[in-house]
C-alpha positions, 0 to 999 in steps of 0.5 A: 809343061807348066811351072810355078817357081814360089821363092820369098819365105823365110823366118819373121817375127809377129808383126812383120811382113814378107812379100812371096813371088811366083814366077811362071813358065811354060804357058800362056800367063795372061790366060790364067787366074792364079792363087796362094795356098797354105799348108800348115803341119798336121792341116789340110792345104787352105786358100789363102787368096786369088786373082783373075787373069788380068789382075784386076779381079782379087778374093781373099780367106777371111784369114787374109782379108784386109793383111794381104794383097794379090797381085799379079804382073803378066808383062813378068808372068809373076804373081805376088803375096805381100804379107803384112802384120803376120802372126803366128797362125801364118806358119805355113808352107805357101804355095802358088796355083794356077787355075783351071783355064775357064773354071773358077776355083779348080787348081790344075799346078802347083809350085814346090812351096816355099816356107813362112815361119812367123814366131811370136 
């Protein structure tokens, strides 16, 4: 059984940066393109960034473009967020994906999420 492990949230001010991690469990982590999601209250859950299976392969939200970086590590099966000069708007809960094997843009797990809060 697949499982995606989010951790690195927390509580920043506009400005600052914060990496998230996700580790992987339970499946051929190689195999696989991975993704960052977000979902603030009151909104739909939203790409925010992707990276193909063997990292070299990156897209990004416009809202994310040139302030984060996707990376993914598939010797420690993690992928990584960094965030950089978060504002307000970033408040969110932050979710790993995993893609559907073969087809871009379909997410078959989800990780539990984990909390940014950016005040101003």
């Amino acid at each position: 059984q697949a499982q995606l492990v989010e951790s690195g949230g927390g509580l920043v001010q506009a400005g600052d940066s914060l990496r998230l991690s996700c580790a992987a469990f339970g499946f051929a982590f190689g195999l696989y393109g991975m993704g960052w999601f977000r979902q603030a209250p009151g909104e739909e859950r939203e790409f925010v960034a992707a990276v193909g299976r063997d990292g070299g392969s990156t897209r990004y939200a416009d809202s994310a473009k040139g302030r984060f970086t996707i990376s993914k590590d598939n010797a420690k099966n993690t992928v990584t967020l960094q965030m950089n000069s978060l504002k307000p708007e970033d408040t969110a809960v932050y979710y790993c994906a995993r893609e559907r094997l073969g087809i871009l843009d379909e997410w078959d797990y989800w990780g539990q999420g984990t909390q940014v809060t950016v005040s101003s």
